[in-house]
Every structure is written in structure tokens, then in C-alpha cells.
C-alpha positions as CSV (number, residue, x, y, z in Angstrom):
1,X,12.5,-11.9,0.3
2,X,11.1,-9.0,2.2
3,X,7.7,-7.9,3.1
4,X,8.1,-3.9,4.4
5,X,5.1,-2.4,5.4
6,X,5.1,1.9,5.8
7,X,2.5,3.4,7.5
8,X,1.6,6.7,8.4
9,X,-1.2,9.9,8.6
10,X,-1.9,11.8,5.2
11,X,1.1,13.4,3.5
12,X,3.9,12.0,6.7
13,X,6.0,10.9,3.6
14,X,5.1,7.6,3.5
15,X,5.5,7.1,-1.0
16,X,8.9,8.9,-0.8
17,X,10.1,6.2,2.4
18,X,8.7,3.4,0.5
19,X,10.4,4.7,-2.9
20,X,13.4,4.8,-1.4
21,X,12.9,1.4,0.2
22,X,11.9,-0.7,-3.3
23,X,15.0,1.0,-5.1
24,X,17.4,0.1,-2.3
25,X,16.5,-3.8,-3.8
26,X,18.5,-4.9,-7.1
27,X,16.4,-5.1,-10.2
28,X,14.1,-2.3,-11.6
29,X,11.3,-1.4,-9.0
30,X,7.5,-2.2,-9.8
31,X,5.1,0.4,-8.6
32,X,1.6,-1.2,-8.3
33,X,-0.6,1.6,-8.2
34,X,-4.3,1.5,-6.6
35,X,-5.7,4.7,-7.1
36,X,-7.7,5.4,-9.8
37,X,-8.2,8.9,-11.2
38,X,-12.0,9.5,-11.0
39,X,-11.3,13.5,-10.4
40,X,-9.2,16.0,-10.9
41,X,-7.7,16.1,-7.9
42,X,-6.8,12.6,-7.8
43,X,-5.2,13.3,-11.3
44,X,-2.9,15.7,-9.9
45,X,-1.8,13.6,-7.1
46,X,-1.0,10.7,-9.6
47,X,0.8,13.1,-11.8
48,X,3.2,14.3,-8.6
49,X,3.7,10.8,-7.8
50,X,4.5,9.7,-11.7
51,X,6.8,13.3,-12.0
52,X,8.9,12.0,-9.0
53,X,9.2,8.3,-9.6
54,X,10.6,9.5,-13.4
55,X,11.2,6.8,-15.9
56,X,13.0,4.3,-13.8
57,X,9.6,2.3,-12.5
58,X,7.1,-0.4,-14.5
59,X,3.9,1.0,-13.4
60,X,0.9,-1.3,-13.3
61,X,-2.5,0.1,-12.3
62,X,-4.6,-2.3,-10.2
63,X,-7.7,-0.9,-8.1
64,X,-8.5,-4.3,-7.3
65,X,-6.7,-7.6,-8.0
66,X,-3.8,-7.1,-6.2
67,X,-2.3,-10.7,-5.4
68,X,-2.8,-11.8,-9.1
69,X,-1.0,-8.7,-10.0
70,X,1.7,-9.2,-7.0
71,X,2.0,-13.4,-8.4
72,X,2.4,-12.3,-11.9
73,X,5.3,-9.7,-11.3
74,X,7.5,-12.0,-8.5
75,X,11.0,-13.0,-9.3
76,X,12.2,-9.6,-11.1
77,X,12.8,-6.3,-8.8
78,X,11.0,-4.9,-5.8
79,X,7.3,-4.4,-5.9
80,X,5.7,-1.0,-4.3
81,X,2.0,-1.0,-3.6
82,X,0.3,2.2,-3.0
83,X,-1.3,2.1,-1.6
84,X,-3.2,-0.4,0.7
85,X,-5.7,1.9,1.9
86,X,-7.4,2.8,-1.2
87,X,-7.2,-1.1,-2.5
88,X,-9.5,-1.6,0.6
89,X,-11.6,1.5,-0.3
90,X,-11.9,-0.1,-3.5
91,X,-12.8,-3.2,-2.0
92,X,-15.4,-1.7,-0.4
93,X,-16.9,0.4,-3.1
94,X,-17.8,-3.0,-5.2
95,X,-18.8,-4.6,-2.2
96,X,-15.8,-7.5,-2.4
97,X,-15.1,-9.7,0.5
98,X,-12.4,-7.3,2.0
99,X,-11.3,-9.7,5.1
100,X,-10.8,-12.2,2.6
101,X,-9.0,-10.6,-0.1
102,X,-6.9,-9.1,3.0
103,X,-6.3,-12.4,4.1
104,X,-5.7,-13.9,0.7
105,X,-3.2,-10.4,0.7
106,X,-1.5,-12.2,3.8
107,X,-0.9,-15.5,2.7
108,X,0.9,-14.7,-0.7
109,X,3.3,-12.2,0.8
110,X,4.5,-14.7,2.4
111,X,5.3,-17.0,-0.1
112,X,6.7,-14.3,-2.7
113,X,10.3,-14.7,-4.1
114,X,11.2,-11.1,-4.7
115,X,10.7,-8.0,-1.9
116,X,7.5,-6.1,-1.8
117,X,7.0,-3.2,0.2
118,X,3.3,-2.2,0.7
119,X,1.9,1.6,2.2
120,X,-1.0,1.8,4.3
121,X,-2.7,4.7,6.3
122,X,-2.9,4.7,9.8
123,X,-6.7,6.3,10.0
124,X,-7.7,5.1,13.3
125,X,-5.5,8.0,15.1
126,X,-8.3,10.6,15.0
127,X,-11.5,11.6,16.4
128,X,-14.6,8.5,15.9
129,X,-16.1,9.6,12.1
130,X,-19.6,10.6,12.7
131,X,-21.3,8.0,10.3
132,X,-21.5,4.2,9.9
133,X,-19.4,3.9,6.6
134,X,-16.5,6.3,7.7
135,X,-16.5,4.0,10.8
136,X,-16.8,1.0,9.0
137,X,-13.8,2.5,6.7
138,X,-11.6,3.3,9.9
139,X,-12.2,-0.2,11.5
140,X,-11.8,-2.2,8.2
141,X,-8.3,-0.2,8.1
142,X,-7.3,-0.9,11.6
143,X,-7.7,-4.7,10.7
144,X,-5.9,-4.8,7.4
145,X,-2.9,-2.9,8.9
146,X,-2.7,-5.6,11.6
147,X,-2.7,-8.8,9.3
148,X,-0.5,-7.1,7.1
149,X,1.6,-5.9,10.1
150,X,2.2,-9.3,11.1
151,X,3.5,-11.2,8.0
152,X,5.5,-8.4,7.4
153,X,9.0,-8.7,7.9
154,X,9.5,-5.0,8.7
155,X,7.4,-2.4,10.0
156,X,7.6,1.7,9.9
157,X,5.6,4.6,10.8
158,X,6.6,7.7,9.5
159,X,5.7,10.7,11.3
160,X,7.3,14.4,9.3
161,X,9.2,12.4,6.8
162,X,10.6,10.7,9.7
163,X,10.5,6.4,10.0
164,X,10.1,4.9,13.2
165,X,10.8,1.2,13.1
166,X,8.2,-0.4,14.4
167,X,8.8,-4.1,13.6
């Protein structure tokens, strides 16, 4: 089993790496989706997402329970969750206990069967936000990344469409 984790700023390429990445696994690929569509600009990103994946993907939707959703798909093909960053977001908005559903996040990756390759944003390479909750945001971020980071069997940063291996 593999845990891959792709990180990256907005738009570096990270969903077509980590595409790329589940399909090289045998089986068909599940994309585990954690954005929801609460405007229409989020609508049209889903929609460029679901117009390049095709057909080929079982798509769940899950804003928030990702390890029940991650435990109820193991042992068929590779998992894709994207994205990591707007689970937390989501964490956030309903006021969940995101350092330990992160940490809950940790421990099941690592006793998964089949591979799972998670995207995350690296937001802390900017300037400081100028308000508690976009600092809170950034921070919270900068933790997840690093417990994920570190069960993760595989690291990469994409930078241009480009991965550097990391881990």
C-alpha cells in the first residue's frame, strides 16, 4: 500500500499529478471529492475537474467524513482525495475538532490495504493574512501537511506542472 501526498500553490498542477498517480495503481481509481459547490464558481471548477477525469473514476462526495469514506472504499483501486485543504476548511466551518480528525486522518492511512494518494495546498508560502481566521487557516494547514507528510510514504511539490520529490 501507498500513501502519496502532492502538494503545491493554486493551480501548480497538483489534480492532474495526482490523477496520473491513482491511475498508475491497478483497479479503477476512486476520486473522493471535498469540495462542495456552494457557488458558481466552485461549480465550474468541479465541472473541469469531472470533464477531465471522464468516466473512468467512482466519484464519492465527502466534505467531511473522510476516514469513514477512505475505510469503506479500501481493498479495490487507488483512492484520490482532493483535496485536503478544503476537508480542513470544512472542518473548520462546522467547528469540528480539526487536529483530531487530522490525526484520526494519520492513523488510518497507515493501516489501509489499497494506495491513496491525498492533495494538499501549501498556503503558508505567502505574505502573513491580515486577520485571525486566515491566520488560523494558514497555521492549521501548515500542521495538517506535516502529519500527513510524515505517514506518507511519498512526498511531491509541484511547482509549473513540475513534481519535486520531496519524500
Amino acid at each position: 500500500m501507498a500513501v502519496i501526498l502532492i502538494t503545491g500553490g493554486a493551480r501548480s498542477g497538483k489534480s492532474t499529478r495526482a490523477e496520473a498517480r491513482a491511475r498508475s495503481f491497478p483497479g479503477q481509481p476512486v476520486y473522493i471529492a471535498t469540495a462542495e459547490a456552494l457557488d458558481g464558481e466552485m461549480e465550474q471548477r468541479i465541472a473541469r475537474h469531472r470533464a477531465r477525469r471522464r468516466t473512468d473514476w467512482i466519484e464519492r462526495e465527502v466534505p467531511l467524513d473522510l476516514v469513514p469514506s477512505l475505510l469503506a472504499t479500501d481493498g479495490g483501486g487507488a483512492r484520490l482525495v482532493d483535496c485536503l485543504t478544503l476537508w480542513l476548511s470544512n472542518l473548520m466551518h462546522v467547528a469540528r475538532d480539526w487536529e483530531h480528525e487530522v490525526n484520526a486522518l494519520a492513523a488510518t492511512l497507515l493501516r489501509l490495504k489499497s494506495p491513496v494518494v491525498l492533495v494538499t495546498n501549501e498556503v503558508g508560502l505567502g505574505i502573513v493574512p491580515d486577520n485571525a481566521l486566515a491566520r488560523s487557516f494558514r497555521d492549521a494547514a501548515g500542521i495538517m501537511n506535516q502529519i500527513i507528510a510524515d505517514v506518507a510514504d511519498e512526498v511531491e511539490f509541484i511547482v509549473a506542472g513540475l513534481p519535486m520529490k520531496l519524500k
